[in-house]
N, C-alpha and C positions, 0 to 999 in steps of 0.2 A: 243410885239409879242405874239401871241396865239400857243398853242402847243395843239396838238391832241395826245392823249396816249390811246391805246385801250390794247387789250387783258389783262385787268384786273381781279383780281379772282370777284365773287360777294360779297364776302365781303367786299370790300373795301369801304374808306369812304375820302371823303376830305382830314380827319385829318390824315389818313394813308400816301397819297399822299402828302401833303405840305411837310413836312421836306426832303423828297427824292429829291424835287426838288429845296428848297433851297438852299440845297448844293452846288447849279450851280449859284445860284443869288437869287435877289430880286424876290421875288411873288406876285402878288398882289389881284390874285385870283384865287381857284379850285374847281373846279365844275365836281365833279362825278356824271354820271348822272344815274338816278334813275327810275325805274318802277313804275308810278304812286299807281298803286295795291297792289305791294308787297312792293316797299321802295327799293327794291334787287338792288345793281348796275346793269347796261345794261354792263358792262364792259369796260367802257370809258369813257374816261375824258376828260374836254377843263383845263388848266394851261394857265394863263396868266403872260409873265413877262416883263417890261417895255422899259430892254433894249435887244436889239435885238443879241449882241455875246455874253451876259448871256444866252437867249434865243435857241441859236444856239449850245452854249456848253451841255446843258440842253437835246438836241436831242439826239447828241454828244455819251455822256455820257448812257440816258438812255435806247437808241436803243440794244432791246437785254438783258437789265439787267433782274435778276431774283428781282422780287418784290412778294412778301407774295406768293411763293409757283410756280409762273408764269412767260413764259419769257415774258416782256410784249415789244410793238411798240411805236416810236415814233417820230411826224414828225410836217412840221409846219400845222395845220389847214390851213381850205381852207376858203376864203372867203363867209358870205353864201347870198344863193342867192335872 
């Protein structure tokens, strides 16, 4: 399952991200995504984790948490197109 988590501060960094969301399960990969120019986060993130109610608890959980400073969102990505 892929999870979309946005309103990010720009500081953040994969490695910020991973441990908040292992807390809910297995990860297998975070990808904060980044301003080619500056390197700054865009303020959002794909998280992928394998199994799907880790994945769901992971929403669950993060929707609304304050994470470094921010309330941030979190929902399942959308396929793309």
């Amino acid at each position: 399952m892929e999870l979309f988590i946005s309103n990010l501060p720009f500081t953040a960094k994969d490695s910020d991200l991973q441990p908040v969301c292992e807390a809910y399960g297995e990860v297998t990969r975070v990808h904060v995504v980044t301003d080619r120019a500056t390197g700054r986060s865009k303020g959002f993130a794909f998280v992928e984790m394998p199994d799907r109610s880790q994945g769901e608890a992971a929403i669950k959980a993060l929707e609304g948490m304050e994470f470094m400073g921010r309330q941030i969102k979190a929902r399942e990505a959308m396929p793309k197109r």
